[in-house]
Every structure is written in structure tokens, then in C-alpha cells.
C-alpha positions, 0 to 999 in steps of 0.5 A, a space after each residue: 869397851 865402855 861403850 859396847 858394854 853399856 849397849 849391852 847393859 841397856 839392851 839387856 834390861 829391854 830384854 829382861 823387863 820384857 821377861 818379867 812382864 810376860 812371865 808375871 801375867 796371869 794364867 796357868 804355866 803353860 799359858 805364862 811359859 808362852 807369853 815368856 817364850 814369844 817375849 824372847 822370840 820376839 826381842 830376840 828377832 829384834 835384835 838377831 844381828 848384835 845376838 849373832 854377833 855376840 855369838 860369834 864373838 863368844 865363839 872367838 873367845 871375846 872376853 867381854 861378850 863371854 862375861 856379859 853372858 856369864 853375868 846374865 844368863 843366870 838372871 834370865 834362865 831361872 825365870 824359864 826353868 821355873 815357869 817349866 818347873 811350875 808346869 811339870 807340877 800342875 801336870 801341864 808339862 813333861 818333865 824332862 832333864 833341863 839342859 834338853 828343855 833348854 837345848 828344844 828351846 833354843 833351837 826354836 827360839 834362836 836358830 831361825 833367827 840365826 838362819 834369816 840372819 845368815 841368809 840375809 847377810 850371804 845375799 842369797 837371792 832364793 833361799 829354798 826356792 823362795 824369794 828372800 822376802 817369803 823366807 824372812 817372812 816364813 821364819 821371822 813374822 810374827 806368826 812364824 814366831 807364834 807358830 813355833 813357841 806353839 810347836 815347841 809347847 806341843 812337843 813339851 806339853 804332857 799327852 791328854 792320851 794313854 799311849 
């Protein structure tokens, strides 16, 4: 149990002093929102296996895995929410209900993560007719992830256009 948490812990503080450092830059808060999201993205492809394993393991009422998130997602979601926040008011983002900004959040952040993950462990030679190289390579390259915070952002973003 030591053991694990004190993984967990360091892990944890990679991933939050990534966040930090991406969010405090400089630039509008659509532009800082980005850099926030890709640094999640990009840790979060890092580390995809022990993040679907913690899933996993919440999901199966581990009770140090549910503490650990309990104790850090309070640290981490506020930093996101206030970059959404601060978009909403210079008129750079839509403002919807945050549990559906999260929810369009997470789904592009971790659930390619998570499909690459469970592709890979199935040993499925050709995941929608691709080799697994081309799959991975399509979900999980940095221009993948780029690609996706970027389409999210569009989704998020307030419409220069009248309807």
C-alpha cells in the first residue's frame, strides 16, 4: 500500500507541475486552455496503462485508488474550469453547464487512451482494418492529440458567425 500510494503521490506531482506550467503561460484563455489540455493529453498517453488501471480498480471499489482521486481531482479541475471560466468572460468560449464541458473533455482526452490501451492489451492484429501500428499511431501520436484538443476547442469555442 505504501508502496503503490507513493507512486501514485510522485506520478501525481509530474502531472500537476506539467498543469501548472502549461496553464500559467502567457496568452488568451482559449490559448492557455490548449496548452493545459495537450499537457493532460500528452501525460496522460504517458501514463495510459496505470490510468486504466486505476479505472479499473475504482470501478472495483479499490478504496486507495478511490481515495487518492478523491483527494486530487479537487487540485487539478479547478485550474481547467477556471481557464473555461476565464474564456466564457473574454467571450472566446461558450458557456455551458461544466459537468458537459468536463464530460466533452474527458471524452477526448482519455477515451482514445483508453481505446489504444484496450486494443493493445486484446492483441487485436487489426483494429478497424488498420494495422495496430496505424491505430496507436492515429489515436495516440502527438499530432493525434494535438488534433483533438483542437477539435474539442472548436466545439467549445463561441461562433464568430450570427446563425
Amino acid at each position: 500500500d505504501a508502496f503503490v500510494r507513493r507512486v501514485l503521490e510522485e506520478t501525481y506531482a509530474d502531472f500537476f507541475a506539467r498543469l501548472n506550467l502549461s496553464a500559467g503561460r502567457e496568452g488568451t484563455p482559449r490559448e492557455r486552455l490548449r496548452a493545459a489540455l495537450t499537457a493532460i493529453a500528452l501525460f496522460s498517453r504517458e501514463h495510459r496503462r496505470m490510468l486504466v488501471g486505476m479505472l479499473r480498480d475504482a470501478m472495483t471499489g479499490d478504496r486507495q485508488v478511490i481515495a487518492f482521486a478523491a483527494s486530487h481531482f479537487p487540485n487539478h479541475l479547478p485550474i481547467v474550469l477556471g481557464l473555461i471560466k476565464e474564456g466564457v468572460r473574454a467571450g472566446e468560449l461558450r458557456d455551458l453547464p461544466e459537468p458537459l464541458v468536463l464530460a466533452l473533455l474527458m471524452g477526448v482526452i482519455s477515451t482514445p487512451n483508453i481505446m489504444a490501451t484496450l486494443v493493445e492489451c486484446s492483441g487485436a492484429k487489426r483494429p478497424l482494418g488498420r494495422s495496430a501500428a496505424v491505430f496507436q499511431d492515429e489515436l495516440l501520436s502527438d499530432r493525434a492529440i494535438v488534433e483533438r484538443v483542437d477539435v474539442v476547442l472548436s466545439g467549445l469555442s463561441r461562433s464568430r458567425r450570427k446563425p
